[in-house]
C-alpha positions, 0 to 999 in steps of 0.5 A: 318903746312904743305907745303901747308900753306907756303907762304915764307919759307927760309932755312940757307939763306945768302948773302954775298957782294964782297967789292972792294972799294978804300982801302978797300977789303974783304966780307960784310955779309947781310944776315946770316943764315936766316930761316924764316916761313910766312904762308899764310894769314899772315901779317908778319912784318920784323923789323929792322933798315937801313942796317939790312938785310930787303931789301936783302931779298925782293930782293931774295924772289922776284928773283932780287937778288941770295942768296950766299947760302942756299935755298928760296921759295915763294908759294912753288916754289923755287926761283934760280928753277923757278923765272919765275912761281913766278913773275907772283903771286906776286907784290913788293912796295918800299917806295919813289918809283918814278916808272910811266910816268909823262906825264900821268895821276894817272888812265893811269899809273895804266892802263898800269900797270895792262896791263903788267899782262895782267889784263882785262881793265874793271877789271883794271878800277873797280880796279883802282876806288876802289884802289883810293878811299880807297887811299883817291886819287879819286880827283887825278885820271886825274891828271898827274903824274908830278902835284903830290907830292912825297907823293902822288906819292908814295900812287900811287905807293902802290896802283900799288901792290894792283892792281894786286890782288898778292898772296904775296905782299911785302911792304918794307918800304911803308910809308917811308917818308909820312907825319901821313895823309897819312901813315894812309891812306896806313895802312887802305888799307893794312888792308882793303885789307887783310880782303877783301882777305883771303889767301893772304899774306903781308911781310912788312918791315918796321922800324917804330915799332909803325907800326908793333904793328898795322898792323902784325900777327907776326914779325921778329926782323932782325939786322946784317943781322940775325933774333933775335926774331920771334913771335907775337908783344904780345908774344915778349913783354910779354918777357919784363913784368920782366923789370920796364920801365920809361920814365923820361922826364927832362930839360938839363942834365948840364954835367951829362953822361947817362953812368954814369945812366946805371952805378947805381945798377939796371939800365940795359939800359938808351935810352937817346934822345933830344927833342925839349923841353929837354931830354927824358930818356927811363930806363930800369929797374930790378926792380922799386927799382933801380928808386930811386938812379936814381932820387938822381943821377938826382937831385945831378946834379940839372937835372929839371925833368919834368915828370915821368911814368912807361909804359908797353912795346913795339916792340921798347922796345924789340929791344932795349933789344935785339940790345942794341940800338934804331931804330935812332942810332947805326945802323952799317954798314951791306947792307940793 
């Protein structure tokens, strides 16, 4: 595609952290030789566990943070040339963010936010109604910031991204930390905003899967600060159609060692995880003959299962394919 179509382009980006803690000296690598595309229009996603990478690249691509090495633009504009001529087109939001005056009103917060872009208060108000109702907040809008709950603080917050009307807009980990209501809440408006403005462009960090097979044109799988995969949920998926995935849902495994499952012929990969009710085995198979010796081996150590199924494959499956771990462990110590 042409320059033109180019919302965010990096070239061989890096950055590299100075470690001087108390016995301990040396270099702590973030990011790693990243080339990265989003096109403009696009809902691109960046995937990847705590301490991946995804946040230092928010924080270059948003001129907070200097890149060690290799180059970045947003909207065409260089981000080390002229950080000046990007702030002004873009918007950032942080999940957990606590940002606002708590003896304010949600509506008054969102004023004085529009004004630092210099936003028409009519606009700004027609805005800040339209940005509230679709955040299920209308109800709050004279309620000030210290009488709210952090969840509704931080839909108040993601609803400052929007208020600008930004040409790109990054979203690092929106809904981090809110509760299924509204996340919901947060992922309608994303989509909503993005079909009400052709042209304008999301990158959302995140590392709920789930999310990203929902809302994201394209995605990036990020871990040890370098990018593994980039391509459409769809396209990365049909990656796995070879692997025969179960999901085996047991009671207590009395001794017997996941090691010892990944050990049998045909078994690539078991992803073991407790649950309320007892254990939840992900297999990861060559082929549906291998599930055989796996069930024997389960039954040898008198294992009670409780369910069977095989699933198609998803995001969350990918990367596991590619890391060798989930989301929730393993997740090493590079800068986030």
């Amino acid at each position: 595609m042409d320059r033109q179509d180019w919302a965010i382009r990096t070239e061989r980006l890096r950055r590299v952290y100075k470690v001087r803690e108390p016995g301990r000296k040396g270099e702590l690598v973030a990011l790693d030789d990243v080339n990265l595309t989003v096109y403009r229009g696009e809902l691109f996603g960046l995937l990847g566990p705590n301490g991946a990478g995804k946040t230092t690249l928010i924080k270059i691509l948003t001129t907070l943070l200097a890149p060690t090495s290799g180059r970045a633009w947003v909207l065409g504009i260089d981000v080390m040339e002229a950080p000046h001529r990007i702030r002004p087109r873009i918007n950032m939001v942080s999940g957990g963010e606590t940002s606002g005056y708590g003896l304010l009103t949600v509506r008054e917060n969102l004023w004085m936010f529009a004004q630092f872009y210099g936003i028409p208060s009519p606009v700004a108000h027609r805005r800040i109604r339209s940005l509230l109702e679709q955040m299920n907040m209308l109800d709050r809008m004279h309620t000030k910031l210290s009488d709210l709950s952090t969840g509704l603080r931080q839909k108040m917050n993601i609803a400052r991204g929007f208020l600008t009307d930004p040409e790109v807009l990054f979203l690092d980990e929106p809904t981090l930390g809110l509760d299924v209501a509204a996340a919901r809440d947060v992922r309608r408006m994303i989509r909503t905003w993005m079909a009400a403005h052709p042209g304008r462009t999301v990158l959302l960090t995140t590392h709920y899967m789930h999310e990203a097979e929902e809302l994201c044109d394209r995605v990036a799988i990020i871990h040890g600060g370098r990018i593994l995969a980039c391509d459409t949920p769809t396209n990365l998926k049909r990656r796995l159609q070879r692997e025969a995935i179960f999901q085996i849902r047991t009671g207590p495994m009395n001794g017997l060692n996941p090691q010892t499952l990944e050990r049998l012929p045909g078994v690539r990969r078991i992803l073991y995880r407790v649950t309320p009710t007892g254990v939840r085995l992900d297999c990861y198979l060559e082929d549906e003959a291998a599930l055989g010796p796996l069930i024997s081996t389960l039954t040898e150590h008198r294992v009670r299962l409780e369910a069977l199924e095989k699933r198609e494959p998803t995001l969350e499956d990918v990367f596991v394919h590619m890391v060798g771990h989930g989301l929730d462990e393993g997740e090493g110590t590079h800068a986030g």
